[in-house]
Every structure is written in structure tokens, then in C-alpha cells.
SESE-383271 format. One record per residue (C-alpha): chain; residue in three letters; x, y, z. Coordinates in nm, 2 decimals. Layout:
# SESE-383271
r unit = A&code = ALA&u = X&v = Y&w = Z
...
# end
This chain:
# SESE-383271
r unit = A&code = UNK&u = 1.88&v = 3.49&w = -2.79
r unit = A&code = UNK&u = 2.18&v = 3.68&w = -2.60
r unit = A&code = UNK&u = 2.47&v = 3.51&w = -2.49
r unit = A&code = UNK&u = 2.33&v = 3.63&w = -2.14
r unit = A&code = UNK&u = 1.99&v = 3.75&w = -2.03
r unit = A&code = UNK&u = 1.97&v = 4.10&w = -2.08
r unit = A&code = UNK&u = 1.65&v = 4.35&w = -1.93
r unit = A&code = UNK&u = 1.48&v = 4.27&w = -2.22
r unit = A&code = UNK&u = 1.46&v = 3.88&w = -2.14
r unit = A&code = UNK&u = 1.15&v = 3.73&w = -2.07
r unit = A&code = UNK&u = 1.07&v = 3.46&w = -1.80
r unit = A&code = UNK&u = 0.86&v = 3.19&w = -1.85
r unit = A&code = UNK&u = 0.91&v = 2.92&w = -1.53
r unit = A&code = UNK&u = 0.80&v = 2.59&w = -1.36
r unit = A&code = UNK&u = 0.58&v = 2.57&w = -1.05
r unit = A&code = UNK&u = 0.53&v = 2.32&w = -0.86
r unit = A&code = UNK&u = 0.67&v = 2.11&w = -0.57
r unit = A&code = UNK&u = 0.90&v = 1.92&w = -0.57
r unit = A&code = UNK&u = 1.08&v = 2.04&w = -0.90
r unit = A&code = UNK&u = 1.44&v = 1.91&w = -0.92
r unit = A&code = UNK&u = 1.42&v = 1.62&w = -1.11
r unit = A&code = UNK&u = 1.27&v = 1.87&w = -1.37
r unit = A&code = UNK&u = 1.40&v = 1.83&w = -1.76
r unit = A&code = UNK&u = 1.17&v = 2.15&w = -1.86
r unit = A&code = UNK&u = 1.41&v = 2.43&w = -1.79
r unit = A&code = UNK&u = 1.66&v = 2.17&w = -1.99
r unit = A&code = UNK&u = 1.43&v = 2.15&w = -2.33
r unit = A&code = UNK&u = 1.29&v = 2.46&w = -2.32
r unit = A&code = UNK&u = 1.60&v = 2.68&w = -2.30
r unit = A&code = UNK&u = 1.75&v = 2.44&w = -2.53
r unit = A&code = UNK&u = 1.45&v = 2.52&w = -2.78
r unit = A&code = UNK&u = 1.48&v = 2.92&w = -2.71
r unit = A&code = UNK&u = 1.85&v = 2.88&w = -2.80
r unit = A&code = UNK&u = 1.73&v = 2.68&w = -3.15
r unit = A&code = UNK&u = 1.44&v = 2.93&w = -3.19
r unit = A&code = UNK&u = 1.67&v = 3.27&w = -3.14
r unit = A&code = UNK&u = 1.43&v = 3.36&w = -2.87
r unit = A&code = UNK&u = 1.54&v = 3.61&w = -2.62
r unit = A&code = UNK&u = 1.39&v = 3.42&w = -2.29
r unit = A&code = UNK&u = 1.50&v = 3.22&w = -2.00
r unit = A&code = UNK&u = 1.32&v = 2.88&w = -1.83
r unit = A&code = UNK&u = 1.33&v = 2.84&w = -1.47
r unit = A&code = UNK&u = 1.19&v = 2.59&w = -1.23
r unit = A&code = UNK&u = 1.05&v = 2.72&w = -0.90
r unit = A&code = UNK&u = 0.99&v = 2.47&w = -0.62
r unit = A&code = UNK&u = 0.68&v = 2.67&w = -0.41
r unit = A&code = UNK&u = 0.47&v = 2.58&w = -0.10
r unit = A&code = UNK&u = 0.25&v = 2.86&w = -0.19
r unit = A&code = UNK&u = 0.09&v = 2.88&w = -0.52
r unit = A&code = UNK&u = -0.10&v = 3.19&w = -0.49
r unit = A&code = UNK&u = 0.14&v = 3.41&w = -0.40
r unit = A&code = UNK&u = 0.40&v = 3.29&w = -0.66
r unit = A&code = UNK&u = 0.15&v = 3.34&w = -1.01
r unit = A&code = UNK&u = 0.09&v = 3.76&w = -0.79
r unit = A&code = UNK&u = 0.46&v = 3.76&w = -0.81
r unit = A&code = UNK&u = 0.55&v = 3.62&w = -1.16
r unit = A&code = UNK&u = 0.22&v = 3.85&w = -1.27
r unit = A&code = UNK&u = 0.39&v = 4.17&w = -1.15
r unit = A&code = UNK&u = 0.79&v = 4.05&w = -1.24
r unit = A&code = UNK&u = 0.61&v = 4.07&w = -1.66
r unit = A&code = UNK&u = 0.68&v = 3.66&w = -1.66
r unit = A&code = UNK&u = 0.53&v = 3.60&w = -2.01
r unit = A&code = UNK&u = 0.39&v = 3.24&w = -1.87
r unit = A&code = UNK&u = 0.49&v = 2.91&w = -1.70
r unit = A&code = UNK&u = 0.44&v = 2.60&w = -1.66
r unit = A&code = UNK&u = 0.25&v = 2.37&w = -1.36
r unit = A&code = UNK&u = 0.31&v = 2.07&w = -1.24
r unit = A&code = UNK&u = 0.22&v = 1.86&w = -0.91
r unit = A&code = UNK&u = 0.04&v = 1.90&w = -0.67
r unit = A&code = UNK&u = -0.12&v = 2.22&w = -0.86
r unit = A&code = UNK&u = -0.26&v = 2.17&w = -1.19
r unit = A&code = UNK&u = -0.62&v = 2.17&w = -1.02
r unit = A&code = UNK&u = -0.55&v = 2.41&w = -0.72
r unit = A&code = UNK&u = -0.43&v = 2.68&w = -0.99
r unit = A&code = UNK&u = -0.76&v = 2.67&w = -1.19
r unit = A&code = UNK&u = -0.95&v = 2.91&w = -0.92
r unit = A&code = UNK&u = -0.66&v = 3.17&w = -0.93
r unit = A&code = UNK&u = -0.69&v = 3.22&w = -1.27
r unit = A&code = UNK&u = -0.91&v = 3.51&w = -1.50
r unit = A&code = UNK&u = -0.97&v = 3.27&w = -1.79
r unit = A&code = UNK&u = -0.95&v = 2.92&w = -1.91
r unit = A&code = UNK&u = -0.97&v = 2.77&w = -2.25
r unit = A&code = UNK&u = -1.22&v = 2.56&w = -2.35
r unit = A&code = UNK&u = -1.03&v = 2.23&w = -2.25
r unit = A&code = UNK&u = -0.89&v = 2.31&w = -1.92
r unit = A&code = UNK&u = -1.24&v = 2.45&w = -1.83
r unit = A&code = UNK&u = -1.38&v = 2.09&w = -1.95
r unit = A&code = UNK&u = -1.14&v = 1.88&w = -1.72
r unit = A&code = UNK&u = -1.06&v = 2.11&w = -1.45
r unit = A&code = UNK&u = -0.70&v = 2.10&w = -1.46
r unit = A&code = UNK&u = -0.40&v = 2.35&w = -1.61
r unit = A&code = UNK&u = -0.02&v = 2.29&w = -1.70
r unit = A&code = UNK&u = 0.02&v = 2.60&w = -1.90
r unit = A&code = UNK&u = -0.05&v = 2.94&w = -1.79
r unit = A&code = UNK&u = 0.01&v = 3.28&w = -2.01
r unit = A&code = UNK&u = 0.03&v = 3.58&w = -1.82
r unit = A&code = UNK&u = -0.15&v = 3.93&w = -1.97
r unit = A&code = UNK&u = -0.37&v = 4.19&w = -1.88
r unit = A&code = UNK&u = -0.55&v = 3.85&w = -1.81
r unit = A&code = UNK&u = -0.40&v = 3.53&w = -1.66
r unit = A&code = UNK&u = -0.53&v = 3.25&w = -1.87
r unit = A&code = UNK&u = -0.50&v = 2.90&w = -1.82
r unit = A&code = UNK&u = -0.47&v = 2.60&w = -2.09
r unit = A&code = UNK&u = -0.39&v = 2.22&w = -2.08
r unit = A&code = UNK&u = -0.11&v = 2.07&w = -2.29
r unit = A&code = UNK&u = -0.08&v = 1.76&w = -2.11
r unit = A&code = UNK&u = -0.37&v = 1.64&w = -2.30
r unit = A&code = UNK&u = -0.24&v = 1.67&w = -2.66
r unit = A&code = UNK&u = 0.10&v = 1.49&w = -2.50
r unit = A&code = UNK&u = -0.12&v = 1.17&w = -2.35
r unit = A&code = UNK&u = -0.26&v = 1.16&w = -2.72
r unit = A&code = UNK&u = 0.02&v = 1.16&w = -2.86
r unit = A&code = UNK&u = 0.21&v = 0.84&w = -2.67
r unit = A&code = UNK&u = -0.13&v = 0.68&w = -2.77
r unit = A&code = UNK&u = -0.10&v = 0.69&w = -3.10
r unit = A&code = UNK&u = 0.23&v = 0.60&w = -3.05
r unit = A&code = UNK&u = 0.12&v = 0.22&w = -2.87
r unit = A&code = UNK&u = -0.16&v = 0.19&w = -3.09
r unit = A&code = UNK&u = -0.34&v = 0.18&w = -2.82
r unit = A&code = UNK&u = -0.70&v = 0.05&w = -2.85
r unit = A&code = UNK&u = -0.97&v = -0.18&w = -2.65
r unit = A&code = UNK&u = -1.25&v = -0.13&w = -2.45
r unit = A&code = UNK&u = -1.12&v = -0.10&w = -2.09
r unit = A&code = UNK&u = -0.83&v = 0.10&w = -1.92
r unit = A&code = UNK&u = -0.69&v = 0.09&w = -1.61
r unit = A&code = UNK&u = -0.58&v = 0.45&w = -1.44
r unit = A&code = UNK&u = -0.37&v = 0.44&w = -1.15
r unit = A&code = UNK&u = -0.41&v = 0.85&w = -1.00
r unit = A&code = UNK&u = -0.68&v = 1.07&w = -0.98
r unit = A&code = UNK&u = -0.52&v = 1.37&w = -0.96
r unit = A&code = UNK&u = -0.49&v = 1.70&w = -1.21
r unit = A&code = UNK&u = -0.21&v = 1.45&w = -1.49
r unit = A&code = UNK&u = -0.52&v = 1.15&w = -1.46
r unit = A&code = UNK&u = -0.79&v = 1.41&w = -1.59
r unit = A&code = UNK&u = -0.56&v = 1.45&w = -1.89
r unit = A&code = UNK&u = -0.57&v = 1.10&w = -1.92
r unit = A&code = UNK&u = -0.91&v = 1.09&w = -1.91
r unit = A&code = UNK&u = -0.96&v = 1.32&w = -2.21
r unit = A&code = UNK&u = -0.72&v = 1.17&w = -2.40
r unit = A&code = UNK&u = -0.90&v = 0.83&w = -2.39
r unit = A&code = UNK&u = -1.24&v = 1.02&w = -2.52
r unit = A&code = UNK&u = -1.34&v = 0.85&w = -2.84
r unit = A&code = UNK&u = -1.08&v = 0.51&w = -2.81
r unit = A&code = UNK&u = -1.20&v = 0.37&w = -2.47
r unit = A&code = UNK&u = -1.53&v = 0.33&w = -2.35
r unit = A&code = UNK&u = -1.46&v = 0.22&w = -1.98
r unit = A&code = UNK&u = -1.19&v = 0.31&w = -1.72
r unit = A&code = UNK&u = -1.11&v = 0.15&w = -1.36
r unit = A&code = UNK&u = -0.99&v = 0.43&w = -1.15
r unit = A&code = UNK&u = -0.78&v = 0.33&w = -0.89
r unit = A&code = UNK&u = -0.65&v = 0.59&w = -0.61
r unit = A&code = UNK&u = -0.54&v = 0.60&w = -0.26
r unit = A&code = UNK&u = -0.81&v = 0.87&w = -0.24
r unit = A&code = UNK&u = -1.12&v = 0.66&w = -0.32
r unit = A&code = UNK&u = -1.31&v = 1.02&w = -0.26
r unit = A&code = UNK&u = -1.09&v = 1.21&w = -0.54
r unit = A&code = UNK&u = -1.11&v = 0.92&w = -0.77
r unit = A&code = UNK&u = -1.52&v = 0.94&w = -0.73
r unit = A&code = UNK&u = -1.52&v = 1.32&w = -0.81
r unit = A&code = UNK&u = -1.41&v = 1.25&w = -1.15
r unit = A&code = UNK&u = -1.74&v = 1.11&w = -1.22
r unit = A&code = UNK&u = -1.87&v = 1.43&w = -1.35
r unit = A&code = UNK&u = -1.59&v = 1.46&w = -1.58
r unit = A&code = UNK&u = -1.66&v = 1.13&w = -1.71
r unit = A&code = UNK&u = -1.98&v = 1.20&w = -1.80
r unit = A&code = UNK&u = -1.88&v = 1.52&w = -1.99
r unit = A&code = UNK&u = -1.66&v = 1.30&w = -2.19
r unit = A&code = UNK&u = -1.92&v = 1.02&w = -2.22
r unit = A&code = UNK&u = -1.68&v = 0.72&w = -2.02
r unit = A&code = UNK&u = -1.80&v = 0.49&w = -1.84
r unit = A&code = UNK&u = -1.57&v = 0.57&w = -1.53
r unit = A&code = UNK&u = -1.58&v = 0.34&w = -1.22
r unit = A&code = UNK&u = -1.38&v = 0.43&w = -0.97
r unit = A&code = UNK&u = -1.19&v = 0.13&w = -0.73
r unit = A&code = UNK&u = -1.03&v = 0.08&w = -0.40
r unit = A&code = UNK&u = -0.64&v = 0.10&w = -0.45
r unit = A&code = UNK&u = -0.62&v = -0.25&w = -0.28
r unit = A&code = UNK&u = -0.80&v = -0.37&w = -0.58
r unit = A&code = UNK&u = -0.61&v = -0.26&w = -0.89
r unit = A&code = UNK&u = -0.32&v = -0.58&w = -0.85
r unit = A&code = UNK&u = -0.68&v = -0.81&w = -0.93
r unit = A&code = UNK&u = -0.86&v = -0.60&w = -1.17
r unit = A&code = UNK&u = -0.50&v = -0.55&w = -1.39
r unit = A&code = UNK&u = -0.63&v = -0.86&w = -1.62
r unit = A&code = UNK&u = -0.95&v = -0.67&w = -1.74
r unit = A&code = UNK&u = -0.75&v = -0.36&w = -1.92
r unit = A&code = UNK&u = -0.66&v = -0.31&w = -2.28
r unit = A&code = UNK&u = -0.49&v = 0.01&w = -2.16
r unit = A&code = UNK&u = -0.25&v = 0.05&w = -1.86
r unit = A&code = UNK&u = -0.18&v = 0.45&w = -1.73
r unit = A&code = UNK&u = 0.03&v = 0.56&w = -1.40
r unit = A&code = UNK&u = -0.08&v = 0.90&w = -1.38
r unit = A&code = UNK&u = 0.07&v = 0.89&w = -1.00
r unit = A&code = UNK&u = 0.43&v = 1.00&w = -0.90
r unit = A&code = UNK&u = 0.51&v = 0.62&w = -0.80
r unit = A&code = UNK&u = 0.82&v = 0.49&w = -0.98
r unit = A&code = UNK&u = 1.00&v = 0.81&w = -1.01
r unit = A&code = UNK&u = 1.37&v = 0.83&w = -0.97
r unit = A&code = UNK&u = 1.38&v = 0.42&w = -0.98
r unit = A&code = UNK&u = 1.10&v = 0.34&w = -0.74
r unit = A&code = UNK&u = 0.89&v = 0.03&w = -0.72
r unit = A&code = UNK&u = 0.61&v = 0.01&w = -0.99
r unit = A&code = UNK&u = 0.27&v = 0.15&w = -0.87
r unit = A&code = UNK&u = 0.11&v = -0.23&w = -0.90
r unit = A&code = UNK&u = 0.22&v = -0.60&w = -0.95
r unit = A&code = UNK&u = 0.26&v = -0.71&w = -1.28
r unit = A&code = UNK&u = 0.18&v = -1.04&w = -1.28
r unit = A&code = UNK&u = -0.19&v = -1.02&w = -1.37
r unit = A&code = UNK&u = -0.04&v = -0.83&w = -1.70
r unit = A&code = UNK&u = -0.18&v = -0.95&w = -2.03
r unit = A&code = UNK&u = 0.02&v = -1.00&w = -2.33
r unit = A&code = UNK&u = -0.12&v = -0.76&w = -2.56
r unit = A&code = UNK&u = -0.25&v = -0.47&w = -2.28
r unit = A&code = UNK&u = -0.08&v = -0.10&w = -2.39
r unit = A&code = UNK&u = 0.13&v = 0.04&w = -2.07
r unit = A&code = UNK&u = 0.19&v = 0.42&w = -2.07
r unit = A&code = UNK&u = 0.36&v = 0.53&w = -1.77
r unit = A&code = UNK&u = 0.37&v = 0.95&w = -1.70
r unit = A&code = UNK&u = 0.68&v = 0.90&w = -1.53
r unit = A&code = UNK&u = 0.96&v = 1.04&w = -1.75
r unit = A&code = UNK&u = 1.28&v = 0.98&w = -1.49
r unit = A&code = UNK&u = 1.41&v = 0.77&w = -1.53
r unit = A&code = UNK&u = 1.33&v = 0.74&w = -1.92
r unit = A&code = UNK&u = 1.26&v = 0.34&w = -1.86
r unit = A&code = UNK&u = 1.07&v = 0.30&w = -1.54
r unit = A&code = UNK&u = 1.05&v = -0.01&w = -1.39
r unit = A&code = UNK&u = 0.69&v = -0.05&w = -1.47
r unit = A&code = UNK&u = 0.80&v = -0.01&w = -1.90
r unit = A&code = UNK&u = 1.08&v = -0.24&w = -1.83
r unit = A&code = UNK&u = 0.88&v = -0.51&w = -1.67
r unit = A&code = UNK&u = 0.62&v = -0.49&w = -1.92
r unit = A&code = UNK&u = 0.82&v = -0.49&w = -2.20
r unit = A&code = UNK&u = 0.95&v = -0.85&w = -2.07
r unit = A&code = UNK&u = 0.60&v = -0.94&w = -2.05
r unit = A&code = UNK&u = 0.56&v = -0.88&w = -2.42
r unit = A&code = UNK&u = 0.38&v = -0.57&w = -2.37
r unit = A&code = UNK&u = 0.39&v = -0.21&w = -2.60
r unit = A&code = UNK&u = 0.50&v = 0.04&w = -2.35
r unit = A&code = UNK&u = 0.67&v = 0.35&w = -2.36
r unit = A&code = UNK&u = 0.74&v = 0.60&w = -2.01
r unit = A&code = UNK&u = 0.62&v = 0.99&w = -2.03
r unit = A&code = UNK&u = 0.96&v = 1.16&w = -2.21
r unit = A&code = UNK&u = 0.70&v = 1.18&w = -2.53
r unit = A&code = UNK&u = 0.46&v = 1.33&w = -2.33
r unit = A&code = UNK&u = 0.69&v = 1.59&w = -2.13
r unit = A&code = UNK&u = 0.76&v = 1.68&w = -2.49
r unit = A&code = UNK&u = 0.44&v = 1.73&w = -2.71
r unit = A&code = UNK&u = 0.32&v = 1.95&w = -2.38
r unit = A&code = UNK&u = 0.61&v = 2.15&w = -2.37
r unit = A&code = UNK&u = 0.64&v = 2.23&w = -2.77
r unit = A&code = UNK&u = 0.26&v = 2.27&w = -2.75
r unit = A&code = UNK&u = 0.36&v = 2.54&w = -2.44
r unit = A&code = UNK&u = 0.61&v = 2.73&w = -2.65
r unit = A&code = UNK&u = 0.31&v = 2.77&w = -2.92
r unit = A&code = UNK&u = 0.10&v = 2.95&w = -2.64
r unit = A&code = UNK&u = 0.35&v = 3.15&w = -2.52
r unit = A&code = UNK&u = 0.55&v = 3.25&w = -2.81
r unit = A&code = UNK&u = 0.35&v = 3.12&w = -3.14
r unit = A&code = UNK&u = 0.65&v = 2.94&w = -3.26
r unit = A&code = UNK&u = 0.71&v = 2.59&w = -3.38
r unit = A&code = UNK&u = 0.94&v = 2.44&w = -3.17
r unit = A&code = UNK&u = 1.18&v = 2.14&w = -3.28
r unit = A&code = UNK&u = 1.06&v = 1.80&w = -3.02
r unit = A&code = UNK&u = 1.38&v = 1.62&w = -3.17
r unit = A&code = UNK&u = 1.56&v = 1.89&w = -3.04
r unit = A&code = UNK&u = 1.39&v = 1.91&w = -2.66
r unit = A&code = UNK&u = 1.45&v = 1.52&w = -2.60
r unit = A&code = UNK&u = 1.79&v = 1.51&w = -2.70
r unit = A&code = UNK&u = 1.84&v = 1.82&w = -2.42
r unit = A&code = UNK&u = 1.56&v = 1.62&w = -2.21
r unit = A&code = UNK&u = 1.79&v = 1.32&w = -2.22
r unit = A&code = UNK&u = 2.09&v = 1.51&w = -2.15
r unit = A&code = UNK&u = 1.96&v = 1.58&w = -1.83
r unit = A&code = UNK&u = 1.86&v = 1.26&w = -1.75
r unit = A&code = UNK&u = 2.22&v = 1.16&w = -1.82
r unit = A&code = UNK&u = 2.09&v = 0.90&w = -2.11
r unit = A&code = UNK&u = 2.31&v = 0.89&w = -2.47
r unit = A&code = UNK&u = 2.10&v = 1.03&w = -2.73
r unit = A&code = UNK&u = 2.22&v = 0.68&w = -2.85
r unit = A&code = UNK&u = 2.02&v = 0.54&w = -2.58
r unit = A&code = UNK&u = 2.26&v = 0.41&w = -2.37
r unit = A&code = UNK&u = 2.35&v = 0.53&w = -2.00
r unit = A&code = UNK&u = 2.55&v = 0.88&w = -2.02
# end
């Protein structure tokens, strides 16, 4: 990659709103850098989605990247979708062409900090119900056979049942008021909600937290949330969403530029960021 971008740079971006606390444009220029790719990562904080994809379509943007509140708004403004993020109904990753076609990445990412807790069981409790929770949903396919859903949107949380039935859970969808008492039921623990970020309160109380339940928490800043601190006490497996952030943005980097990106690499520059030692300890 140049020193400096050039005219024959190419843009691939963030959307979504808000986008400050974003480590993306961090890893993936950091990975461009590693690659000897001659592109530049930006993050775009937009009200209006519509006319930002026109604009990066005309500007030659080779893709980008969405985040919240858009991963389900963005699927009708697209030509195509792969087979995935037709199945679910939500897109992360978008690659620009003669036509704009749409993928999901967050999926392989929940996967992976799965496999990473071992996580297994018959029940799982999913705070969100949002574009990030149908992810989630996916992901548990095959390892979970029932799943609380608990949102302040009872009505979003109750269109997912459609998708659970493509996917062949047993989804029931629950009051937010209710997720504190129906904690003790679930093997599996997911926050697939913003709640936590930049040191907030956990989405729920704890104390109905069992010993052996798995926690994964989407929330990637700070890299220990309070909800993976307080269940680690509890002698819980838990792990935040840096892992995640990262499996979706090498497996972005593959779409866009059919290259094999280095993940080592993109957390150490993730945790730069986030002003954590690649050590581990506070930067």
C-alpha cells in the first residue's frame, strides 16, 4: 500500500450510527498495511442510509461494512443477497459492482466465540432482537434447540419467529421484564443489544446466573464488559465480542479483496484502539 492514498486507492467504509467507538477502520487498515493492499477504511456516522450506499456506489467504493441500526433496513436497498443473508434477513458486508450485493459475516464471527466457550445445552437466552440477534440465531442452528428472546420490542422479538422456523428452533419470544427470572433456565447467555457499551450497566441481573451457563456478550468496548467480568466471578466461561468483531472483519476482507487476512494481526490494532496492552493490561 502507498505511504499515502493515491487516485488509485480504493474505499471500503463503515456505516452506521453511532460509529466512534469503532475499532474497524483500526484492524482493517492495519490489515491492508500487512496485506500490501492499496485501500483505505473509513467509518461514516449516517442518518440516512439510502442515500450514503447511492453515494459510495457512484465514488467506485469497492464495499463496506454495516452496523447498527442498519443491518436489516440495508437488505431492501440492495440488487442481491447471498444465500445466508437472504435466510436471516440481515447484512454486515456489502460489495459494491455493477450489482450491489449484500452478505453476512457476523454469523461465521458468533460461531466462532462459540466454539471458543464450548458452548452447548439445550436452552439459550438472547437479550436483542435486532439485525446482530438474527446472527445469533443462525449461529445456534444445530447446538441449541430452544431460545428465550427477550426485547424491549416484544413485537420485533415475535417477528423472528419465521426465522426460527427456517432454522428449525424452537424460539419463544419473552417480555423484557422477564429475562432477570427466566436467566436460570439457559445453558447459553447472548447480549446481542448495545447495553454495556463503553462501561454501562449489564443488560440483566446476574444473580439468577448458573455456574456452568456459557456468556457471550457482542459488546467488544470495552474488551471486558461488565456482564464477562461478573460472570466470570460467578464461575462462568465468558468471553465479550473482540473475537467476533474479528472473524467478521477478516471474513469481510475475503469478500472484498479475496485475501487472507492475519486476525492476530487485527486484534492487536483492535486493542490498540481500545487502549488495552496487547499484554492485556490497561494501555
Amino acid at each position: 500500500m502507498s505511504a499515502l492514498p493515491d487516485a488509485s486507492t480504493r474505499l471500503t467504509c463503515l456505516l452506521g450510527h453511532p460509529v466512534a467507538h469503532s475499532a474497524s477502520p483500526a484492524m482493517h487498515n492495519a490489515s491492508f498495511r500487512k496485506l500490501g493492499i492499496n485501500a483505505v477504511y473509513l467509518a461514516f456516522d449516517v442518518i440516512r442510509l439510502k442515500p450514503a450506499l447511492e453515494g459510495l456506489r457512484e465514488l467506485g467504493a469497492l464495499g463496506c461494512n454495516i452496523t447498527v441500526p442498519y443491518k436489516e433496513e440495508v437488505v431492501m436497498l440492495l440488487d442481491l443477497l447471498d444465500e445466508r443473508a437472504e435466510l436471516i434477513g440481515a447484512v454486515n458486508v456489502v460489495k459494491f459492482g455493477e450489482e450491489v450485493m449484500g452478505f453476512n459475516t457476523d454469523v461465521d464471527g458468533v460461531k466462532y466465540s462459540l466454539e471458543l466457550l464450548e458452548a452447548t445445552g439445550d436452552c439459550a437466552l438472547l437479550l436483542g432482537a435486532g439485525g446482530a440477534a438474527r446472527a445469533v440465531l443462525a449461529a445456534l442452528q444445530g447446538s441449541f434447540d430452544r431460545v428465550l428472546i427477550a426485547s424491549r420490542n416484544v413485537n420485533r422479538a415475535s417477528a423472528l419467529s419465521d426465522l426460527c422456523l427456517r432454522l428449525g428452533l424452537d424460539c419463544i419470544p419473552i417480555p423484557w421484564e422477564e429475562r432477570n427470572r427466566r436467566l436460570a433456565e439457559a445453558d447459553l447467555l447472548v447480549n446481542a443489544t448495545p447495553l454495556g457499551t463503553g462501561g454501562g450497566e449489564p443488560p440483566l441481573d446476574l444473580s439468577g446466573l448458573r455456574s456452568g451457563t456459557a456468556v457471550l456478550d457482542l459488546v467488544y468496548n470495552p474488551v471486558e464488559t461488565q456482564l464477562v467480568r461478573e460472570a466470570r466471578e460467578r464461575g462462568c466461561r465468558a468471553i465479550g465480542g473482540l473475537k467476533m468483531l474479528v472473524r467478521q472483519a477478516a471474513m469481510s476482507e475475503r469478500i472484498w479483496f479475496n485475501v487472507d487476512p492475519d486476525e492476530g494481526l487485527m486484534e492487536e490494532a483492535a486493542l490498540r484502539f481500545l487502549g488495552v496492552g496487547i499484554g492485556g493490561g490497561e494501555g
